[in-house]
N, CA, C and O atoms as CSV, one atom per row, in Angstrom:
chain,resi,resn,atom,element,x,y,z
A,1,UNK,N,N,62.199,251.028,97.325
A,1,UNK,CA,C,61.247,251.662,96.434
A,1,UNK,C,C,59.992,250.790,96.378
A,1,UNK,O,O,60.044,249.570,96.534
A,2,UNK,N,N,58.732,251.543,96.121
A,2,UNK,CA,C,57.402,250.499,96.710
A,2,UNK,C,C,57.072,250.410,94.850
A,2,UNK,O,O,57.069,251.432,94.163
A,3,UNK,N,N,56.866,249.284,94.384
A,3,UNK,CA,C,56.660,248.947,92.709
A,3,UNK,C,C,55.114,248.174,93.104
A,3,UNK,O,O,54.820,247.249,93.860
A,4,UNK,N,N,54.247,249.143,92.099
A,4,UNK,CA,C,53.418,248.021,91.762
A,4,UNK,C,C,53.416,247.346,91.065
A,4,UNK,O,O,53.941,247.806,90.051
A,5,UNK,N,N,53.010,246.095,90.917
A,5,UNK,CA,C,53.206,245.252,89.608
A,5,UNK,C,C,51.709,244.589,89.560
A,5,UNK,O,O,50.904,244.248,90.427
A,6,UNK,N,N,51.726,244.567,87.923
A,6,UNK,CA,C,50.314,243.869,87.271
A,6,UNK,C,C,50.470,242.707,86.790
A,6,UNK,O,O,51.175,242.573,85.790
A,7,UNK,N,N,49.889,241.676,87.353
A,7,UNK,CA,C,50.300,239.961,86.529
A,7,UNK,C,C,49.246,239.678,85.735
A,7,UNK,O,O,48.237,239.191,86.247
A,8,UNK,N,N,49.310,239.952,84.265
A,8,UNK,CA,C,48.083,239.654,83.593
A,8,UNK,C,C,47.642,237.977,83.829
A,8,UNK,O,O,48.276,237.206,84.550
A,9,UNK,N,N,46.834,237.745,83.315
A,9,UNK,CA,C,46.255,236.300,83.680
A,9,UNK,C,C,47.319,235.215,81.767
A,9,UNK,O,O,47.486,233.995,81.740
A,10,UNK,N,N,47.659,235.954,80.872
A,10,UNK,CA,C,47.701,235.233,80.195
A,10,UNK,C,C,49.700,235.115,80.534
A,10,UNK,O,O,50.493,234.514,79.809
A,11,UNK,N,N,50.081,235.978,81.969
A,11,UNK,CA,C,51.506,235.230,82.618
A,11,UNK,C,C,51.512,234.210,82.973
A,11,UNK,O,O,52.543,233.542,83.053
A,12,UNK,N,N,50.093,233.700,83.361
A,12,UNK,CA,C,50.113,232.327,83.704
A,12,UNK,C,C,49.758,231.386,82.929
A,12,UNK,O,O,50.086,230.221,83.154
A,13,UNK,N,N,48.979,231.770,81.820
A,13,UNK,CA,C,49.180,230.433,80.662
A,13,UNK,C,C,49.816,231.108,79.377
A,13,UNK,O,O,49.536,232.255,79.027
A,14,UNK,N,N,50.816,230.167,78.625
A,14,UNK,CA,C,51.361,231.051,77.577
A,14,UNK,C,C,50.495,230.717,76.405
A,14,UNK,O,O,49.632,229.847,76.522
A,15,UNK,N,N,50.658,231.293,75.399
A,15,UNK,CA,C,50.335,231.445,73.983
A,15,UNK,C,C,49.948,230.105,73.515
A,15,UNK,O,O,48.839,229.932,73.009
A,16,UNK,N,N,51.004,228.908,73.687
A,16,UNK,CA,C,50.475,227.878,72.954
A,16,UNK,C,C,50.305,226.658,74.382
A,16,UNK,O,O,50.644,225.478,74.289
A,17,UNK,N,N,49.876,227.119,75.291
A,17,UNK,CA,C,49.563,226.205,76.033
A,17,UNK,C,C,48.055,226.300,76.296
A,17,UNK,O,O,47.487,227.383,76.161
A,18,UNK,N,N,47.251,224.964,76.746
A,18,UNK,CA,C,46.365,224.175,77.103
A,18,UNK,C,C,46.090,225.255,78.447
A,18,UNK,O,O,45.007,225.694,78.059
A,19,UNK,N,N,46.311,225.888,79.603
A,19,UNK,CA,C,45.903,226.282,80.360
A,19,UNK,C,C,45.567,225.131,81.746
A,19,UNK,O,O,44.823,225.299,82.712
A,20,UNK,N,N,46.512,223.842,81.349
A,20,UNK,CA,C,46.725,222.956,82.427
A,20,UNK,C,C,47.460,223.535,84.140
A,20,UNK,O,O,48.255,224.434,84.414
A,21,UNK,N,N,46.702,222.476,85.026
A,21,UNK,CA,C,47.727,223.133,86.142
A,21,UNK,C,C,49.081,223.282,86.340
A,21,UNK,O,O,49.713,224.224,86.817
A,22,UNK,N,N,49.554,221.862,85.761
A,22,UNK,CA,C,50.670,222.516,85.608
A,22,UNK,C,C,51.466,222.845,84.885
A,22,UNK,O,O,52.648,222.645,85.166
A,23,UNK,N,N,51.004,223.618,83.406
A,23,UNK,CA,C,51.627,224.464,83.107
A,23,UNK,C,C,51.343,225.851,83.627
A,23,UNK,O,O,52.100,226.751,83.263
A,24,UNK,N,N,50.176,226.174,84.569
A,24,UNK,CA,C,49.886,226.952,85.383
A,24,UNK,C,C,50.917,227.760,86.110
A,24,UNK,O,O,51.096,228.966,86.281
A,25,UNK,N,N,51.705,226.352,86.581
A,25,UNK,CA,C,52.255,226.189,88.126
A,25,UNK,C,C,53.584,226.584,87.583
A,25,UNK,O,O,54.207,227.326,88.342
A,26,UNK,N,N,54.266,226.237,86.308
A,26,UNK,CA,C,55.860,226.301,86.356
A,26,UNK,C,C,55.848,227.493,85.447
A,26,UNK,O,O,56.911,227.583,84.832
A,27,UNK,N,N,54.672,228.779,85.065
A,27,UNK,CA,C,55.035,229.895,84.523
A,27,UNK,C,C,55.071,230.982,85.729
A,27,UNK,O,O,55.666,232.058,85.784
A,28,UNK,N,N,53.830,230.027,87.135
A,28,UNK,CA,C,53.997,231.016,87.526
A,28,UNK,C,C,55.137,230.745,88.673
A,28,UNK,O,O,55.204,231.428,89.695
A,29,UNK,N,N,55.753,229.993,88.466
A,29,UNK,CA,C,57.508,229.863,89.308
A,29,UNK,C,C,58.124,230.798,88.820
A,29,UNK,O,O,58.583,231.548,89.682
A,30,UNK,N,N,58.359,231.111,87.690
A,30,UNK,CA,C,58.472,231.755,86.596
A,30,UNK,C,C,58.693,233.355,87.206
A,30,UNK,O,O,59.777,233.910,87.382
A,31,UNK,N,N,57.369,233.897,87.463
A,31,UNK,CA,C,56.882,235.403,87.499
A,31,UNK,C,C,57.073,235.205,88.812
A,31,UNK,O,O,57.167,236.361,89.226
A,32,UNK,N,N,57.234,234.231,90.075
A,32,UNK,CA,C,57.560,234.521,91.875
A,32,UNK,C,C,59.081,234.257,91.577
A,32,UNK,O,O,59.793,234.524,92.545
A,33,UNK,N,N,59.459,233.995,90.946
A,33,UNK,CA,C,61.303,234.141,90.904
A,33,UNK,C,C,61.596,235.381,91.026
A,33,UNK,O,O,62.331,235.717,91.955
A,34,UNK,N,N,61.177,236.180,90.273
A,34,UNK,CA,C,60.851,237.610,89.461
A,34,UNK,C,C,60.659,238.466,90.915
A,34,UNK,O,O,61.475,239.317,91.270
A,35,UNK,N,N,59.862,238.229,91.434
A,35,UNK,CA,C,59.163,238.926,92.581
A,35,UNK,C,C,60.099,238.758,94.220
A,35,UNK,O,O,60.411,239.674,94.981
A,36,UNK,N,N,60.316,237.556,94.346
A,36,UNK,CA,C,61.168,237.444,95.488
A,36,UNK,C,C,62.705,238.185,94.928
A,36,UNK,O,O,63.155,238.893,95.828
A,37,UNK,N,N,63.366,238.185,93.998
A,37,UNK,CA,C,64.048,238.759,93.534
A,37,UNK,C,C,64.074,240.445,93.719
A,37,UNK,O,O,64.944,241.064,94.331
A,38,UNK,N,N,63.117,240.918,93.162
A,38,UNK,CA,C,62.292,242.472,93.542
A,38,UNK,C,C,62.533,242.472,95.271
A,38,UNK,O,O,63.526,243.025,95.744
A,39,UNK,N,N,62.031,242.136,95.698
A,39,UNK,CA,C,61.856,241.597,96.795
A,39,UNK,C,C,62.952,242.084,97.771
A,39,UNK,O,O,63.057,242.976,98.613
A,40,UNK,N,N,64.128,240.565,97.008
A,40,UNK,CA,C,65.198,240.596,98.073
A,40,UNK,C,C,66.562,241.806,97.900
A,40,UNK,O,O,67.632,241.830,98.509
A,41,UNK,N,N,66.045,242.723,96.858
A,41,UNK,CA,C,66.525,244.031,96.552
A,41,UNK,C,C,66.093,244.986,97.807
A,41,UNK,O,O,66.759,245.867,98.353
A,42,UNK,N,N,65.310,244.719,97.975
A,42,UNK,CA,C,65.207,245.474,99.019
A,42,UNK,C,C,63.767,246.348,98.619
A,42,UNK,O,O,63.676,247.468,99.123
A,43,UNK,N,N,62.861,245.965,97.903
A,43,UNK,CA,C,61.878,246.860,97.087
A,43,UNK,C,C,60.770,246.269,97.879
A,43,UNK,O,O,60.757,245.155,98.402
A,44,UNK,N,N,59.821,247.195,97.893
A,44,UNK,CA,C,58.141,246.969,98.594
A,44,UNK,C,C,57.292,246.745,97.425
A,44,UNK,O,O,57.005,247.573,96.560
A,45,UNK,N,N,56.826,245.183,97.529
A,45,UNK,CA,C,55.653,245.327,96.082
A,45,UNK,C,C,54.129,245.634,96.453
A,45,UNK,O,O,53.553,245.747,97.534
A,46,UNK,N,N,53.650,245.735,94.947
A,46,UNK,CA,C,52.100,245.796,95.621
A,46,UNK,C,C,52.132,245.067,93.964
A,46,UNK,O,O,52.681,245.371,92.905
A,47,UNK,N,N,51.100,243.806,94.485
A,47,UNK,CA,C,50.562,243.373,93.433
A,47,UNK,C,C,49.510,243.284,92.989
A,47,UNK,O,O,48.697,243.769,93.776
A,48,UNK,N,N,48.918,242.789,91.835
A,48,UNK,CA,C,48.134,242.564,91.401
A,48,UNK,C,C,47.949,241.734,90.032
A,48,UNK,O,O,48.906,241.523,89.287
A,49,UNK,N,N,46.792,241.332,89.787
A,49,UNK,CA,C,46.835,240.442,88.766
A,49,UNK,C,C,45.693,240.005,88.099
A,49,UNK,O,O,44.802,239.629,88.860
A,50,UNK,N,N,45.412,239.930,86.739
A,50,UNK,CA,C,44.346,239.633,86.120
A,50,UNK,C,C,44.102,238.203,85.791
A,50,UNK,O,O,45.076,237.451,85.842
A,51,UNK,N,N,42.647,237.598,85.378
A,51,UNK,CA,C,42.521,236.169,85.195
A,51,UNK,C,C,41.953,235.818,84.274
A,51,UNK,O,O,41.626,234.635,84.364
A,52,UNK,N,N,41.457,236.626,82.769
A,52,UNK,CA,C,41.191,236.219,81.858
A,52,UNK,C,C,40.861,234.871,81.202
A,52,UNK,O,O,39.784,234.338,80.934
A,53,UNK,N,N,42.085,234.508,81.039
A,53,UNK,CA,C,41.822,233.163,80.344
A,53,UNK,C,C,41.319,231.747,81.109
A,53,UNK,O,O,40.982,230.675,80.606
A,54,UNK,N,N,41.417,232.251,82.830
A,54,UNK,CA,C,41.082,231.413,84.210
A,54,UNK,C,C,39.600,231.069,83.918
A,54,UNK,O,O,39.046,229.980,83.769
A,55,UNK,N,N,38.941,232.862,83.868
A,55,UNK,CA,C,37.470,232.691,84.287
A,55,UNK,C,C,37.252,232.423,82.910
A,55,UNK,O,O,36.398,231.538,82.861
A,56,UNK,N,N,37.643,232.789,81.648
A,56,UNK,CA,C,36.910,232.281,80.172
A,56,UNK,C,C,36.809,229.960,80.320
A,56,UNK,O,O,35.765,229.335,80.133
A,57,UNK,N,N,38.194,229.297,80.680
A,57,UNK,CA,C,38.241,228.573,81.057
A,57,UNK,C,C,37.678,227.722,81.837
A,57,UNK,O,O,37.626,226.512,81.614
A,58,UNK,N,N,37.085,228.455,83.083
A,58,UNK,CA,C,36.091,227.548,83.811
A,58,UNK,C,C,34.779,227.932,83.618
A,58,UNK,O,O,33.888,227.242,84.113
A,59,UNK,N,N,34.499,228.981,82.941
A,59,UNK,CA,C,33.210,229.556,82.411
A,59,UNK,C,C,32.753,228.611,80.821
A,59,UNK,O,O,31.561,228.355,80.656
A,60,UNK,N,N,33.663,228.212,79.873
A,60,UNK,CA,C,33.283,226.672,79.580
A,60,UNK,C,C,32.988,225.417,79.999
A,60,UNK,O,O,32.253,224.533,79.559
A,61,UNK,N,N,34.167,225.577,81.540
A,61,UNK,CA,C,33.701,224.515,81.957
A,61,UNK,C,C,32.634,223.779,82.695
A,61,UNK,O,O,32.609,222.572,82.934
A,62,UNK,N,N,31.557,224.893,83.093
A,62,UNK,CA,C,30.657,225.192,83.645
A,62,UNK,C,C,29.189,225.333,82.128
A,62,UNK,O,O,28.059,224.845,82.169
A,63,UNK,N,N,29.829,226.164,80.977
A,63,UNK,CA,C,28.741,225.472,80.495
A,63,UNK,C,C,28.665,224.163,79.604
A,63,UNK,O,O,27.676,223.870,78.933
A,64,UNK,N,N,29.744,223.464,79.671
A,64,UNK,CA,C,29.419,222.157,79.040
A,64,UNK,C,C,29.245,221.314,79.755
A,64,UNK,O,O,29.555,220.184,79.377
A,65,UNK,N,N,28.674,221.505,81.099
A,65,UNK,CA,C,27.885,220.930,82.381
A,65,UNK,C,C,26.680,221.202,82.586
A,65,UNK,O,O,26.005,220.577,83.403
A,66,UNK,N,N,26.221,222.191,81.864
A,66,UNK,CA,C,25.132,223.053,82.306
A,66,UNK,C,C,23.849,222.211,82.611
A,66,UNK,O,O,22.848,222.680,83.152
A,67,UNK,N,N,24.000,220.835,82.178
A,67,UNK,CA,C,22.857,219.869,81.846
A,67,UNK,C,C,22.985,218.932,83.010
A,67,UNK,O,O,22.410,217.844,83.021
A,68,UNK,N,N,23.653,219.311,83.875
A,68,UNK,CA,C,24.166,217.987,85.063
A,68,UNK,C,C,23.895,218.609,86.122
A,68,UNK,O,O,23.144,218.364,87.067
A,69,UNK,N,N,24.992,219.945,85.729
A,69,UNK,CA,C,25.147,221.191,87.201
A,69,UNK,C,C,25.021,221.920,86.791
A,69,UNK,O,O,25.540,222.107,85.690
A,70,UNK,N,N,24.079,223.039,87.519
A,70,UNK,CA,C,23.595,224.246,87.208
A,70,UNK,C,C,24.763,225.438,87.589
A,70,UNK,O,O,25.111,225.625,88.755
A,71,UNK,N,N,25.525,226.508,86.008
A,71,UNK,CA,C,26.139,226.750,86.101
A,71,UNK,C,C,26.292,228.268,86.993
A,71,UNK,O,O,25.303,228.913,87.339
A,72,UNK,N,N,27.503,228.625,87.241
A,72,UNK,CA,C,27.292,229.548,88.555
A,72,UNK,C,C,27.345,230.658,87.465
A,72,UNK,O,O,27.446,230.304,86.291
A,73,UNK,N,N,27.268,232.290,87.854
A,73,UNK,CA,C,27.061,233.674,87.300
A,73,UNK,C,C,28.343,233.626,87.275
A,73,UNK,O,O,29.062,233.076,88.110
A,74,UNK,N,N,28.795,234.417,85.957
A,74,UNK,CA,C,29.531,234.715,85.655
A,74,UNK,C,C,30.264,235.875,86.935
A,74,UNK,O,O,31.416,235.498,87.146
A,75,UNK,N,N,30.066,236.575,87.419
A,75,UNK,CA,C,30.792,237.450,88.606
A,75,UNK,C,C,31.139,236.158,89.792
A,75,UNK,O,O,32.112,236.040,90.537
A,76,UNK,N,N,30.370,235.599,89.685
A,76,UNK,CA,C,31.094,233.787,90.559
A,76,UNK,C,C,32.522,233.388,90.158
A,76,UNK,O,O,33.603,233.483,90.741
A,77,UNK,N,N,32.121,232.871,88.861
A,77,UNK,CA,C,33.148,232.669,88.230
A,77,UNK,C,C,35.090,233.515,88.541
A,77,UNK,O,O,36.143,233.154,89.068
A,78,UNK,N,N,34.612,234.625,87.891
A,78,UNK,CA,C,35.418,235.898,87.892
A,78,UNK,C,C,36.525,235.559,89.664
A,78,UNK,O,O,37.677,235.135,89.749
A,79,UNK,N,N,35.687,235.910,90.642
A,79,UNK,CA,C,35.699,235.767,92.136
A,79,UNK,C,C,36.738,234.819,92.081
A,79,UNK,O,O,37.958,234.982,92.124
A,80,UNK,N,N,35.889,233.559,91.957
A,80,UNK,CA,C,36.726,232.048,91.931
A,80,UNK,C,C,38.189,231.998,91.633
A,80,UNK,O,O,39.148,231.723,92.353
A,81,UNK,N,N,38.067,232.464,89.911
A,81,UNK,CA,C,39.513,232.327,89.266
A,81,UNK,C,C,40.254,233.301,89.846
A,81,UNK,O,O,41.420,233.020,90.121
A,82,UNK,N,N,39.766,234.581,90.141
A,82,UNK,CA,C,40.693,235.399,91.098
A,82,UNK,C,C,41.697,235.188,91.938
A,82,UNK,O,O,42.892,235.482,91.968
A,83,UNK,N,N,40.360,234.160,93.147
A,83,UNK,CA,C,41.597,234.079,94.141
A,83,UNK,C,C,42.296,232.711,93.864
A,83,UNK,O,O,43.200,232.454,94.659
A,84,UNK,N,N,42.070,231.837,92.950
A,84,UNK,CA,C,43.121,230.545,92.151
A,84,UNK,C,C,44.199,231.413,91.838
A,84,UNK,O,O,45.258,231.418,92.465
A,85,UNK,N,N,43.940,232.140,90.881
A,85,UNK,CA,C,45.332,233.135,90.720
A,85,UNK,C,C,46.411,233.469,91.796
A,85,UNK,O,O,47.538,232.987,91.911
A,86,UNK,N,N,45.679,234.580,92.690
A,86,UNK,CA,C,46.173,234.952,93.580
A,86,UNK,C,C,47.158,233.575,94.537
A,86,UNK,O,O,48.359,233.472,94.790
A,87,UNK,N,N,46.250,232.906,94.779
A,87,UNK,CA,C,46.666,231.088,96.066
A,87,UNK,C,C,47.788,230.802,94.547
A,87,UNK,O,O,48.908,230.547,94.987
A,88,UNK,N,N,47.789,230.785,93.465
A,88,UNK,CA,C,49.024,229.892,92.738
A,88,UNK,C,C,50.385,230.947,92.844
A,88,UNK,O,O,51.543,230.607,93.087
A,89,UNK,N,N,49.757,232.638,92.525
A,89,UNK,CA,C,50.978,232.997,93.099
A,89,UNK,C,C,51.705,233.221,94.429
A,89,UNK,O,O,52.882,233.567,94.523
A,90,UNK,N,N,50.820,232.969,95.501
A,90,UNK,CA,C,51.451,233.240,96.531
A,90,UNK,C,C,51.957,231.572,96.985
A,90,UNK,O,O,52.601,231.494,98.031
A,91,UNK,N,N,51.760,230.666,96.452
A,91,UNK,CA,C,52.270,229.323,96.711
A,91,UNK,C,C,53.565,228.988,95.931
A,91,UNK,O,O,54.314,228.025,96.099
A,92,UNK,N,N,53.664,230.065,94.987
A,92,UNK,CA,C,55.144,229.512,93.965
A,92,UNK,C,C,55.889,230.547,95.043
A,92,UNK,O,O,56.812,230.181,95.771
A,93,UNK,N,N,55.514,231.468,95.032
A,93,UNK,CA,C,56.446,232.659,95.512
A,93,UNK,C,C,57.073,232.470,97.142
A,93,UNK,O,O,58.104,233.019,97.532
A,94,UNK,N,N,56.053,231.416,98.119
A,94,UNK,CA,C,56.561,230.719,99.049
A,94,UNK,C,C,57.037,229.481,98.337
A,94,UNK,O,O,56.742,228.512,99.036
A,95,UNK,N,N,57.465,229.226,97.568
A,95,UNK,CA,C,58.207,227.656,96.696
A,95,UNK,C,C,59.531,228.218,96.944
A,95,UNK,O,O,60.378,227.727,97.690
A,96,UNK,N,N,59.653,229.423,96.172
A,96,UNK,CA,C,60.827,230.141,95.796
A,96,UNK,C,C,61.598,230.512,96.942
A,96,UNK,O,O,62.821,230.414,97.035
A,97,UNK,N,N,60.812,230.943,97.804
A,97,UNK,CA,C,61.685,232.136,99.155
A,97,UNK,C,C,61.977,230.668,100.228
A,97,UNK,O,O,63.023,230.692,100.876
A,98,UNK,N,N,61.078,229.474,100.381
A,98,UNK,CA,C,61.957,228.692,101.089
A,98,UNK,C,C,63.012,227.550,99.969
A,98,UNK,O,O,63.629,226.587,100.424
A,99,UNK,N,N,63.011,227.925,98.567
A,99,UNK,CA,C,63.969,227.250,98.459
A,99,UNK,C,C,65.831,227.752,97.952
A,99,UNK,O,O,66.867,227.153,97.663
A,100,UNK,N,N,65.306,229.379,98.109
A,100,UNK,CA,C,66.150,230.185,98.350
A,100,UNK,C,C,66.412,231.783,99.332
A,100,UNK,O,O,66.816,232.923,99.104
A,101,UNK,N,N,65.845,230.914,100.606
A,101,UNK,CA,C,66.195,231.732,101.675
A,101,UNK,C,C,65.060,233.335,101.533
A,101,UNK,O,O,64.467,233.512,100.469
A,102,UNK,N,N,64.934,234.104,102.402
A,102,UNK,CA,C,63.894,235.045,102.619
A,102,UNK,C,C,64.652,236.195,102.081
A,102,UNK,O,O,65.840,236.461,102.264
A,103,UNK,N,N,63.630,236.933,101.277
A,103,UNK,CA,C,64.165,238.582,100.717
A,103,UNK,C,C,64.740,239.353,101.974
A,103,UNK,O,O,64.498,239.006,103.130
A,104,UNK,N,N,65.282,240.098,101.734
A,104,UNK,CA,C,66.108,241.381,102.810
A,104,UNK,C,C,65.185,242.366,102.877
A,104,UNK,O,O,64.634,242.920,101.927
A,105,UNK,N,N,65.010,242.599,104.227
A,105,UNK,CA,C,64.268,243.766,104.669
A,105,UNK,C,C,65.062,244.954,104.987
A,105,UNK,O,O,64.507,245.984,105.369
């Protein structure tokens, strides 16, 4: 069965966390457990995923620089944290499948 799935951006930082990498990194082990699982069912995904709290995050961090480095447009921004998102989940989700063998086709 082909599932789409939506990874909001706040799957990757929780409620009372800082938005560090790695608490980044071990929620989103978290949500590629989930997926190689889907996966090794025998299911076709299509993903996707939002980055909210990514681009609000480096969009501070960019303007409490603003006086050093000139900060980038916000649709920069957006772009950026996108594909961070995307590269953290497809790096847990290869964490997962070589440290428990490849889904069934």
């Amino acid at each position: 069965m082909r599932i789409v799935i939506a990874i909001g951006g706040n799957a990757i930082i929780g409620e009372q966390e800082r938005g560090t990498w790695a608490e980044q990194r071990a929620n989103a082990q978290v949500v590629a457990r989930e997926l190689v699982a889907l996966g090794r069912d025998g299911h076709e995904l299509v993903l996707t995923h939002g980055n909210g709290p990514q681009v609000g995050a480096l969009h501070a961090q960019h303007s409490g620089c603003a006086a050093e480095v000139p900060p980038l447009p916000l649709d920069v921004l957006v772009a950026m944290t996108q594909g961070q998102v995307g590269y953290l989940l497809q790096r847990r989700s290869r964490t997962w499948t070589r440290a428990c063998g490849p889904p069934r086709c």
